[in-house]
TIGU-17635 format. One record per residue: x, y, z negated of N, C-alpha, C, O in turn; residue number from 1; residue in one letter. Coordinates in steps of 0.1 Angstrom, whole numbers, plus 5000, padded with zeros to 4 digits. Example, Ala and Ser with C-alpha at 12.3 -4.5 7.8 and 13.67 -1.06 7.14 Angstrom:
residues 2
+------+------+------+------+------+------+------+------+------+------+------+------+-----+------+
|   nX |   nY |   nZ |  caX |  caY |  caZ |   cX |   cY |   cZ |   oX |   oY |   oZ | pos | code |
+------+------+------+------+------+------+------+------+------+------+------+------+-----+------+
| 5132 | 4943 | 4922 | 5123 | 4955 | 4922 | 5132 | 4967 | 4922 | 5142 | 4967 | 4915 |   1 |    A |
| 5128 | 4978 | 4929 | 5137 | 4989 | 4929 | 5129 | 5000 | 4921 | 5134 | 5011 | 4920 |   2 |    S |
+------+------+------+------+------+------+------+------+------+------+------+------+-----+------+
end
This chain:
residues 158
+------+------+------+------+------+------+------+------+------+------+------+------+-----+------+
|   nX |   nY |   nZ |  caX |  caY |  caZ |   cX |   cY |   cZ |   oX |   oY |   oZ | pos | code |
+------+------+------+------+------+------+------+------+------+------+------+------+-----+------+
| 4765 | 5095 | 5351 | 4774 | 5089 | 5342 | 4766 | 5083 | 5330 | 4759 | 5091 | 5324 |   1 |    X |
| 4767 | 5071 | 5326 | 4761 | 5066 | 5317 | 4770 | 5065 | 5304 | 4782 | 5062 | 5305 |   2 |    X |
| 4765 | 5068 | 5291 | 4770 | 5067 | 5280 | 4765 | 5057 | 5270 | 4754 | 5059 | 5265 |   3 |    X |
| 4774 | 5046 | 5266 | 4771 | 5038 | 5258 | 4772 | 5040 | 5245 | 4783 | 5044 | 5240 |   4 |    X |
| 4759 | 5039 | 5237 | 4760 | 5046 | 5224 | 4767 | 5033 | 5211 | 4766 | 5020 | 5212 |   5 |    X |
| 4772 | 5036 | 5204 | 4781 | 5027 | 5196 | 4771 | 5015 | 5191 | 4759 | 5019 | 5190 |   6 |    X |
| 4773 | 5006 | 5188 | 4764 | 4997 | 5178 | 4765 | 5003 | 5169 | 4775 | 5008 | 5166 |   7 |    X |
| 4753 | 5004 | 5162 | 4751 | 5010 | 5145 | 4756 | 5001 | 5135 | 4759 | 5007 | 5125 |   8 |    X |
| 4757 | 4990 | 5134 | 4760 | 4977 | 5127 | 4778 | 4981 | 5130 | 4783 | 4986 | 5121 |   9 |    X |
| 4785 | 4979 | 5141 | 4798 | 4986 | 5139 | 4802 | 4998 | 5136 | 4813 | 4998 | 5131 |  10 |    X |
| 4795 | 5011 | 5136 | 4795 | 5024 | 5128 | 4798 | 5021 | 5117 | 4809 | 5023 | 5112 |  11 |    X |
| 4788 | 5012 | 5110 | 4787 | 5011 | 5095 | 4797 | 5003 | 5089 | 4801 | 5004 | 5077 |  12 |    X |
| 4803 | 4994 | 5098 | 4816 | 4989 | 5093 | 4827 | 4991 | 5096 | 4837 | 4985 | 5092 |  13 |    X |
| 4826 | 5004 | 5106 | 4838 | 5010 | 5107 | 4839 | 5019 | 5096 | 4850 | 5020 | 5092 |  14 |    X |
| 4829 | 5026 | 5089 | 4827 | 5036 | 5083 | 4828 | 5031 | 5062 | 4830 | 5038 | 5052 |  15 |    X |
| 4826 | 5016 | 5065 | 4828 | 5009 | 5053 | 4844 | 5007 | 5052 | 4850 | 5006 | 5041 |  16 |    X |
| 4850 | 5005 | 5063 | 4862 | 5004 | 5062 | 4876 | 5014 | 5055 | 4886 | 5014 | 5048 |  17 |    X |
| 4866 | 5023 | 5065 | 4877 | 5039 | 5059 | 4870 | 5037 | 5048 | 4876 | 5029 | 5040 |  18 |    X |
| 4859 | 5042 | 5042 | 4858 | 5044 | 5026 | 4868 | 5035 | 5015 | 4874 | 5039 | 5005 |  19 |    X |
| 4868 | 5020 | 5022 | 4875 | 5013 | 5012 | 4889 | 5018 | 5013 | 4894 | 5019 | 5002 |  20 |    X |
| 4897 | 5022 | 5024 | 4910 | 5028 | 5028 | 4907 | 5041 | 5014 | 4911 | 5042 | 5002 |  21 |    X |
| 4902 | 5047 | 5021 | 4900 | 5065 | 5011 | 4897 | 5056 | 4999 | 4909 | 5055 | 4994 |  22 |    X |
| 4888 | 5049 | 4990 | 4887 | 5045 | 4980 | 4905 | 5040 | 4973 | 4909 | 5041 | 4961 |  23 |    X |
| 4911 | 5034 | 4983 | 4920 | 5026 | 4976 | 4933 | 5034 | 4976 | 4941 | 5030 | 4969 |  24 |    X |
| 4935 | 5048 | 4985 | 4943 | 5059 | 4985 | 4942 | 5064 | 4976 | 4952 | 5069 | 4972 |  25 |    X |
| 4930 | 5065 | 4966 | 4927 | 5075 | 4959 | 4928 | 5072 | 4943 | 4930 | 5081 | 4934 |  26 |    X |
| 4927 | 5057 | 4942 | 4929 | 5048 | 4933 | 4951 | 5044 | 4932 | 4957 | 5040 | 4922 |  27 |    X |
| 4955 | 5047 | 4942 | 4967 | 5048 | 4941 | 4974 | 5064 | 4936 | 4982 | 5065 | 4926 |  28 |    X |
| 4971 | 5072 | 4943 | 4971 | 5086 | 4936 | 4968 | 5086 | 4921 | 4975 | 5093 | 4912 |  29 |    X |
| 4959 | 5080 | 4918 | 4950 | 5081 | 4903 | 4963 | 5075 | 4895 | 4968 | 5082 | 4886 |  30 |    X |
| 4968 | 5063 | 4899 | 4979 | 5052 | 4893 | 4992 | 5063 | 4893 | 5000 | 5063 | 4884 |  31 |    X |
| 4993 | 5071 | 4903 | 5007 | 5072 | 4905 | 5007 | 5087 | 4894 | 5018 | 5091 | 4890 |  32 |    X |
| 4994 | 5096 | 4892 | 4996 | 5107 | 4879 | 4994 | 5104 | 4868 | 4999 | 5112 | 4860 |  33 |    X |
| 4987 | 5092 | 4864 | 4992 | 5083 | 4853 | 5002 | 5079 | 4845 | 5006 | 5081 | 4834 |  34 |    X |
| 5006 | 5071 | 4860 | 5023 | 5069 | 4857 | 5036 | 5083 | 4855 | 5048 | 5083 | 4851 |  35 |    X |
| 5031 | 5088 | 4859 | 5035 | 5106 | 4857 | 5037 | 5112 | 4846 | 5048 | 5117 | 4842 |  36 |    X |
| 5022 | 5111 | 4840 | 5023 | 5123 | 4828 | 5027 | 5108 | 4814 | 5034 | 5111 | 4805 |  37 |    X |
| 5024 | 5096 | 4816 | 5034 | 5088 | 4807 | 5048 | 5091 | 4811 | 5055 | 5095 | 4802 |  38 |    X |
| 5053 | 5090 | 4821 | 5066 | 5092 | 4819 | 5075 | 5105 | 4814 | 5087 | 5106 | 4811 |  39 |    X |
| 5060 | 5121 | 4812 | 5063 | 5131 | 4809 | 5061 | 5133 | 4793 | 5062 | 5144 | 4787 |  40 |    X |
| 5057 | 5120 | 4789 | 5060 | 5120 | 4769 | 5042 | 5119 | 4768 | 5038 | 5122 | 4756 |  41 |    X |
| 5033 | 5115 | 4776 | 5020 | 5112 | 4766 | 5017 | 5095 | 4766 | 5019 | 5087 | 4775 |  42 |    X |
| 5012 | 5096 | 4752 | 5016 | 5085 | 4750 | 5003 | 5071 | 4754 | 4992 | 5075 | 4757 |  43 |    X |
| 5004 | 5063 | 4755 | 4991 | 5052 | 4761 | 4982 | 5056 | 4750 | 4970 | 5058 | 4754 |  44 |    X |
| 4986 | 5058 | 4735 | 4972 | 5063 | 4730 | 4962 | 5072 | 4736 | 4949 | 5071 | 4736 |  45 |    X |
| 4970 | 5082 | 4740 | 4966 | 5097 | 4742 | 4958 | 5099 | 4759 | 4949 | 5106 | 4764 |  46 |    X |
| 4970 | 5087 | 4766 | 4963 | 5084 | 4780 | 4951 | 5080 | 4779 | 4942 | 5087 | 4784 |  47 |    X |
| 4947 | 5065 | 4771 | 4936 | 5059 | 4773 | 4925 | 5069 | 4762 | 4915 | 5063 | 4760 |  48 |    X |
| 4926 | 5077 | 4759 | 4918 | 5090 | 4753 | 4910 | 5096 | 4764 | 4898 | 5097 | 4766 |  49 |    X |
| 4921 | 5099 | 4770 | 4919 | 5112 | 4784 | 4912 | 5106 | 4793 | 4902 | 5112 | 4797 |  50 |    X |
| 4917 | 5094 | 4796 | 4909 | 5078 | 4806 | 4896 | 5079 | 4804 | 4887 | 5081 | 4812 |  51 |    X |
| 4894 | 5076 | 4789 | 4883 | 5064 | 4780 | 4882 | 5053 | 4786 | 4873 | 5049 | 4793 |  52 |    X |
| 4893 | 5047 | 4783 | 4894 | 5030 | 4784 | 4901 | 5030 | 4770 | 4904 | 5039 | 4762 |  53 |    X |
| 4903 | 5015 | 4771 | 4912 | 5012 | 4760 | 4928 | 5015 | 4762 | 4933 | 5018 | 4773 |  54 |    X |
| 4935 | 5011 | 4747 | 4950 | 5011 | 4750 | 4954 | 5002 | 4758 | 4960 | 5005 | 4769 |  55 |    X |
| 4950 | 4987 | 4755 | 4957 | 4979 | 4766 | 4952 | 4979 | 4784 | 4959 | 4976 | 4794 |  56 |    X |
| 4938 | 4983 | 4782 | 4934 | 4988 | 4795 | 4950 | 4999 | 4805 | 4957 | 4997 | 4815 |  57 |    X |
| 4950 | 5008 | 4795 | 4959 | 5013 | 4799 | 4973 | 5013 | 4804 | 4979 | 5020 | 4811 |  58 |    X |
| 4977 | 4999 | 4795 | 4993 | 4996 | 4793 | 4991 | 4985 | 4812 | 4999 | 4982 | 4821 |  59 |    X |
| 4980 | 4982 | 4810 | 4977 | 4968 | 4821 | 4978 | 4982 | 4837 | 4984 | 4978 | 4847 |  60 |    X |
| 4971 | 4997 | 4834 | 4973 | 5006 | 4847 | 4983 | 5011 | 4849 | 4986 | 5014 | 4861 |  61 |    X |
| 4991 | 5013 | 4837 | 5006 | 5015 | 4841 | 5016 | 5003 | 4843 | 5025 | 5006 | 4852 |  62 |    X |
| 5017 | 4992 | 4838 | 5025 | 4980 | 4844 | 5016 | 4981 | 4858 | 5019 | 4970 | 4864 |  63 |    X |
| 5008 | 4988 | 4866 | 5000 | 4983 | 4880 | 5010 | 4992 | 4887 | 5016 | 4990 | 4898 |  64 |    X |
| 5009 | 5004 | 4878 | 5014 | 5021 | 4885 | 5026 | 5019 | 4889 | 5028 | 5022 | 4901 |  65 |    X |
| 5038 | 5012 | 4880 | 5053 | 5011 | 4887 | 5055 | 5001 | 4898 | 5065 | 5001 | 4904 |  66 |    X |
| 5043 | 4993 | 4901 | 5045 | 4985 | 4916 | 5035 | 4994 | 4930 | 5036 | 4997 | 4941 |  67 |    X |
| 5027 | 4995 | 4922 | 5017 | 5004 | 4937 | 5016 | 5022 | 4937 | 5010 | 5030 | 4943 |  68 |    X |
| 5025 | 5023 | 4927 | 5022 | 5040 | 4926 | 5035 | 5045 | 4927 | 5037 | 5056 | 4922 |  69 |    X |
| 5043 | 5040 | 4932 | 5055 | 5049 | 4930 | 5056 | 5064 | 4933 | 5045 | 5069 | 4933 |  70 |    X |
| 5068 | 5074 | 4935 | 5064 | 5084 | 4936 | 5067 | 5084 | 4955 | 5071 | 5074 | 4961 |  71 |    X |
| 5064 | 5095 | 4961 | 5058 | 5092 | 4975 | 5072 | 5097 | 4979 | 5078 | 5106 | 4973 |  72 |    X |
| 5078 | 5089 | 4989 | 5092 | 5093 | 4993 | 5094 | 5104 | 5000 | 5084 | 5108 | 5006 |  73 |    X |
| 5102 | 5109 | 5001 | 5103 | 5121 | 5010 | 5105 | 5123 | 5026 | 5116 | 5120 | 5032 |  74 |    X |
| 5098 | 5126 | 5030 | 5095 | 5121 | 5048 | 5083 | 5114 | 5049 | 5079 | 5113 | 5061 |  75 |    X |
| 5074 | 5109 | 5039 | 5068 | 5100 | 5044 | 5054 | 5106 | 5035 | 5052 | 5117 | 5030 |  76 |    X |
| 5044 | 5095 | 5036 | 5027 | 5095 | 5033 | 5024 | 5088 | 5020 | 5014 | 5085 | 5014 |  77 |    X |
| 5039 | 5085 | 5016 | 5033 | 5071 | 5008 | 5046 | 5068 | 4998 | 5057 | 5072 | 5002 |  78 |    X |
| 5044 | 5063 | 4987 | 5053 | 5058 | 4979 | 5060 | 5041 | 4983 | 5071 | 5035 | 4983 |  79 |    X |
| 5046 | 5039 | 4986 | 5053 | 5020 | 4995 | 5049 | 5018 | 5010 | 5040 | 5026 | 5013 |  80 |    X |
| 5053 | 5011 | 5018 | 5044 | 5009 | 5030 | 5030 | 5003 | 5026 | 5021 | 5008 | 5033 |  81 |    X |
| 5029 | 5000 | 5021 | 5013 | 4992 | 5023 | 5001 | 5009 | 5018 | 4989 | 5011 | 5019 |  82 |    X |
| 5012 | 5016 | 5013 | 5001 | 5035 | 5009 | 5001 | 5040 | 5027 | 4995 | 5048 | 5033 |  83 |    X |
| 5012 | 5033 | 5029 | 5016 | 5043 | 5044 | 5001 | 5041 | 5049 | 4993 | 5050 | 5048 |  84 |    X |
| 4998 | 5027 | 5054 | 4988 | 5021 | 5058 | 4978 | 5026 | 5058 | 4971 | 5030 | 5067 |  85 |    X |
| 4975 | 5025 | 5043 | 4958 | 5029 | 5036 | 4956 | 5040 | 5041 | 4946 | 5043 | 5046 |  86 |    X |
| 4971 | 5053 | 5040 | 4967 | 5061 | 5043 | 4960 | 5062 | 5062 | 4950 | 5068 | 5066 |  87 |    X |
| 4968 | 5056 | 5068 | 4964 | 5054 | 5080 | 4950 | 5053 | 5081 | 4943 | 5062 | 5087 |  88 |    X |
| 4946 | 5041 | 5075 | 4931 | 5035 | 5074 | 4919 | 5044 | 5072 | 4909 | 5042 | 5078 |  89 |    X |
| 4921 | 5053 | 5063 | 4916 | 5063 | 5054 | 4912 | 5071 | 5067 | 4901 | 5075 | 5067 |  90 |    X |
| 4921 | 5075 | 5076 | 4922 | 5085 | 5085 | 4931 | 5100 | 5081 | 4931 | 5111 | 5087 |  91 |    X |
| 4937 | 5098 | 5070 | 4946 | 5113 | 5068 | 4959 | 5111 | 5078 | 4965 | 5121 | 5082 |  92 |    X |
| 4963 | 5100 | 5082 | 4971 | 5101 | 5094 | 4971 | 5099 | 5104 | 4962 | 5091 | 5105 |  93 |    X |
| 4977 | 5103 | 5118 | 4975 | 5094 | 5126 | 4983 | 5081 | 5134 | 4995 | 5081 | 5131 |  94 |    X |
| 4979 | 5072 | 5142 | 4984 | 5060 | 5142 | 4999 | 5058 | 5148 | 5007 | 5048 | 5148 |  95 |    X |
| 5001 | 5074 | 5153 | 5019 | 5077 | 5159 | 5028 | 5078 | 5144 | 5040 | 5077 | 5143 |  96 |    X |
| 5017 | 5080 | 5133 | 5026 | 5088 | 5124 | 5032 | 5075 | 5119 | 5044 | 5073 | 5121 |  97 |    X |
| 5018 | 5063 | 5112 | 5021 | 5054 | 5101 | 5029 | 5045 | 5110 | 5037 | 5039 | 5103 |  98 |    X |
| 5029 | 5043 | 5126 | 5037 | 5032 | 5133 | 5056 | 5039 | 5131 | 5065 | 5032 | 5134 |  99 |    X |
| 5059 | 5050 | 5128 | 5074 | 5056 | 5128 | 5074 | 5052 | 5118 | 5077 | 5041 | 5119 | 100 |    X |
| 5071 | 5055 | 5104 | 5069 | 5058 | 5090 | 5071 | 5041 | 5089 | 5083 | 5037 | 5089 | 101 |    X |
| 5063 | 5032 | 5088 | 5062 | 5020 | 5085 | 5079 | 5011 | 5099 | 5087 | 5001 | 5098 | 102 |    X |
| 5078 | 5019 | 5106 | 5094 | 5012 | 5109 | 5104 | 5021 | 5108 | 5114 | 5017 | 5114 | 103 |    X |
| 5106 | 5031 | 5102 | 5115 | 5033 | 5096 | 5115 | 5031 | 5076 | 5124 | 5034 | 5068 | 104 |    X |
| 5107 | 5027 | 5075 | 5108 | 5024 | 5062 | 5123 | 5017 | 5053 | 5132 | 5017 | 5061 | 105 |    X |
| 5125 | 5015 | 5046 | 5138 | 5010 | 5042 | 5131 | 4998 | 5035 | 5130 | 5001 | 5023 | 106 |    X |
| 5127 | 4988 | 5036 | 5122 | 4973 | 5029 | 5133 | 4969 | 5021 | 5144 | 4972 | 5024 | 107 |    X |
| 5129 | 4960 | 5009 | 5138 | 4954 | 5001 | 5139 | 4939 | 5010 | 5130 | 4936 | 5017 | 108 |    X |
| 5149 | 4933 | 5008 | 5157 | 4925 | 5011 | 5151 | 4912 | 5002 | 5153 | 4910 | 4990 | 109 |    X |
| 5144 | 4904 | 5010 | 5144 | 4889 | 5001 | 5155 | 4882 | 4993 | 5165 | 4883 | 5000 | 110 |    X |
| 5158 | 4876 | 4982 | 5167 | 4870 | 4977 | 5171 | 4858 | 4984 | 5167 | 4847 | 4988 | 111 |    X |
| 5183 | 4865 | 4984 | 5193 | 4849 | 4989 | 5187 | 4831 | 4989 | 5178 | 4832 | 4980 | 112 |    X |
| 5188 | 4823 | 4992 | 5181 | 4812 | 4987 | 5194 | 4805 | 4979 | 5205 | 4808 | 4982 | 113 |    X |
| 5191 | 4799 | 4972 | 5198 | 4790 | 4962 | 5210 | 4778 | 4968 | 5207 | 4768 | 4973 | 114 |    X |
| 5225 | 4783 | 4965 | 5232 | 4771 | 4973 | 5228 | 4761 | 4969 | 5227 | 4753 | 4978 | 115 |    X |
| 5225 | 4755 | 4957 | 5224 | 4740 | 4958 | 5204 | 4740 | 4966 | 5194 | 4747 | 4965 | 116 |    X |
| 5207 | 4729 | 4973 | 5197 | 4725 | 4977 | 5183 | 4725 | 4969 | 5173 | 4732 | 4970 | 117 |    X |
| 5188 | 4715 | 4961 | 5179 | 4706 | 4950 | 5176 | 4713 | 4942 | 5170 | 4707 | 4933 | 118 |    X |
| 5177 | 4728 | 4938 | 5170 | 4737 | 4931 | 5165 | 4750 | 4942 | 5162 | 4761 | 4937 | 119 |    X |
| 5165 | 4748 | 4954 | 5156 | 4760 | 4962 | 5144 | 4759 | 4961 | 5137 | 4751 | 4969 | 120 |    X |
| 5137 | 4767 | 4951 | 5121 | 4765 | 4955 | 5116 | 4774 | 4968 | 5104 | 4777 | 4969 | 121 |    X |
| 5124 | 4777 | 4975 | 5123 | 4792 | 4984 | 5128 | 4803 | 4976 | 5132 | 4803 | 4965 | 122 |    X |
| 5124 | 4816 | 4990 | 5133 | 4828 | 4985 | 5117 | 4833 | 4975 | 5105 | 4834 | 4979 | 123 |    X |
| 5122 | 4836 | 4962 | 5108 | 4846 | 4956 | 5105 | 4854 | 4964 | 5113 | 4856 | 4972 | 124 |    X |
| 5092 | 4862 | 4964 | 5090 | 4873 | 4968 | 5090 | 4887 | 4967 | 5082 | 4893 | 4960 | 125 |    X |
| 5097 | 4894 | 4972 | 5101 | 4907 | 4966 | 5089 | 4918 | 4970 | 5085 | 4920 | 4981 | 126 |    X |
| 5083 | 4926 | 4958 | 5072 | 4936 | 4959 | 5077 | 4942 | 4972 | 5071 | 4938 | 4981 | 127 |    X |
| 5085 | 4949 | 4975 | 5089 | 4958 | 4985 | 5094 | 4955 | 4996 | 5100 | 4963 | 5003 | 128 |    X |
| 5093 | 4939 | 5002 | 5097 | 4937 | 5013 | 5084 | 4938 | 5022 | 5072 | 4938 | 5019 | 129 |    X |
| 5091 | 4938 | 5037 | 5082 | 4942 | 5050 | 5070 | 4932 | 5049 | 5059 | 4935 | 5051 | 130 |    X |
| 5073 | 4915 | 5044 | 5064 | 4908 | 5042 | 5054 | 4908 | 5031 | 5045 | 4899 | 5031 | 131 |    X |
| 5053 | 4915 | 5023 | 5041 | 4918 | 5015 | 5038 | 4930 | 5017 | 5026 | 4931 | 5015 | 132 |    X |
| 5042 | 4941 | 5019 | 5037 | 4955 | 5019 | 5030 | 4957 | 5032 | 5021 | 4966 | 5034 | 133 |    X |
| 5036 | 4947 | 5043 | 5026 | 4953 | 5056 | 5019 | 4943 | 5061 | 5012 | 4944 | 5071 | 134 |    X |
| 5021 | 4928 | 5052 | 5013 | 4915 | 5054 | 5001 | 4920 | 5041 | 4990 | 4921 | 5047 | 135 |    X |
| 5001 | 4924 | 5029 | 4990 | 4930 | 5023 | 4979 | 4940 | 5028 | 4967 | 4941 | 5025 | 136 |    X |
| 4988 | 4949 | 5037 | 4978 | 4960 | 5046 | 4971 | 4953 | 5057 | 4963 | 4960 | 5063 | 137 |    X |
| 4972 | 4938 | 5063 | 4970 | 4931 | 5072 | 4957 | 4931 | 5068 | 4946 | 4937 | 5071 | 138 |    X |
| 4961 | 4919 | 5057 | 4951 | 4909 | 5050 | 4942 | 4919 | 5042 | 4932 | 4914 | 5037 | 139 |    X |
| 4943 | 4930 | 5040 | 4934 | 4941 | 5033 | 4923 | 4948 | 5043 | 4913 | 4955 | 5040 | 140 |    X |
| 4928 | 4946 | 5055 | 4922 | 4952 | 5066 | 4923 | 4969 | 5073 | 4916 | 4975 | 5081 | 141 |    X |
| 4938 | 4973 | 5062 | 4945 | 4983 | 5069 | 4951 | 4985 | 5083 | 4952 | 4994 | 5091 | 142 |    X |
| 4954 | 4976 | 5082 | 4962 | 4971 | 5097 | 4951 | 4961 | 5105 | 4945 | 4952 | 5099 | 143 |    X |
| 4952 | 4966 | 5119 | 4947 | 4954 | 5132 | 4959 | 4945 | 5133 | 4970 | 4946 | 5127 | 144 |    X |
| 4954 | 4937 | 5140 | 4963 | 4926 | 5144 | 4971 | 4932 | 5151 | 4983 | 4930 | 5151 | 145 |    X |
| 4965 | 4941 | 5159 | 4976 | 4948 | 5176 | 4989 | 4956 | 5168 | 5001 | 4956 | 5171 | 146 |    X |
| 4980 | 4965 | 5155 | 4992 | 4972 | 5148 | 5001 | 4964 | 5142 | 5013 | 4964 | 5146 | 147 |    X |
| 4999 | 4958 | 5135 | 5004 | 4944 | 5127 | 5020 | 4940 | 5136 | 5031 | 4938 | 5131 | 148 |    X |
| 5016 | 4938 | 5153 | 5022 | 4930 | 5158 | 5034 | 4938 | 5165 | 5045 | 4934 | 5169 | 149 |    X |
| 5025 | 4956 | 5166 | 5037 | 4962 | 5175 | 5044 | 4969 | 5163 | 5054 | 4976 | 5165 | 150 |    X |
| 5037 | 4966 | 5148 | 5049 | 4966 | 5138 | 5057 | 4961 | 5137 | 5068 | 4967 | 5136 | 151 |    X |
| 5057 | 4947 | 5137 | 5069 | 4937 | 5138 | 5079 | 4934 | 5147 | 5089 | 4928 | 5147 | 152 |    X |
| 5072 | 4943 | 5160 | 5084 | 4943 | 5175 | 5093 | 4957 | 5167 | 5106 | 4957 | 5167 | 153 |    X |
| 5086 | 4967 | 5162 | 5094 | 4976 | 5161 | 5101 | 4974 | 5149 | 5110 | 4983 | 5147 | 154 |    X |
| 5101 | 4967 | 5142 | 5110 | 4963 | 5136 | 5122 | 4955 | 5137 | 5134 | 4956 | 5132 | 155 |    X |
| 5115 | 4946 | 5147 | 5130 | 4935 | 5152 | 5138 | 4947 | 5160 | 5149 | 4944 | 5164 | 156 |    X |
| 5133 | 4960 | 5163 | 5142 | 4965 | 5174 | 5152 | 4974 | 5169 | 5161 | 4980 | 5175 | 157 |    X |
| 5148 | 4975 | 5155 | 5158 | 4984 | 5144 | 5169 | 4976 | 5137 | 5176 | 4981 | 5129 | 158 |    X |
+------+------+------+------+------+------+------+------+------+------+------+------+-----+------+
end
């Protein structure tokens, strides 16, 4: 039986991959006890103290913290889908977990489009719908294309 040993050149970019996943888990965790102990009474002075950044540094990681850090829902890996992902990426879950988790998710709902015609610039984009939270884990390189695709079947089937 012959065994083919991996390319080293793909190791290393498999291996660059998860770090940026674990990097970017961990940078959301960071955001999301931030956004924590401000909402537990300390104040941006006192945060960017504890930080050592500045105040507005700080005011700019918590306006970050209420769209990517929410708190982690209950049942799940993650505060938004696109954490479900990372976490996937990262390797703390496995790929049965984040494919249930990311189609049962509850997505926000795009806005209605505009009756009159002549002022629809399209529907805005909403932070929490399926198209940016699991189109960002795409384009970030959380998601394969194959997951990407039997995300969106499992979706149309809910």
């Amino acid at each position: 039986m012959t065994t083919t040993m991996p390319n080293p050149d793909e190791q290393v970019l498999a291996d660059l991959g998860r770090e940026k996943a674990r990097e970017t888990a961990a940078h959301i965790a960071y955001l999301r006890h931030l956004r924590q102990l401000h909402e537990r009474g300390f104040t941006r002075v006192r945060l960017a103290e504890i930080v050592g950044v500045s105040q507005p540094t700080i005011s700019d990681m918590l306006r970050r913290a209420r769209i990517d850090a929410p708190d982690v829902r209950p049942g799940t890996h993650g505060g938004t889908a696109y954490e479900i992902a990372v976490r996937y990426a990262a390797g703390e879950i496995p790929r049965a977990t984040m494919m249930r988790e990311l189609a049962d998710w509850v997505y926000e709902r795009p806005a209605e489009p505009s009756p009159v015609a002549w002022a629809d610039d399209g529907n805005p984009a909403v932070e929490g719908s399926a198209t940016l939270q699991v189109g960002r884990a795409l384009r970030d390189g959380f998601l394969t294309d194959e997951d990407y695709d039997a995300l969106l079947d499992a979706l149309a089937d809910h």
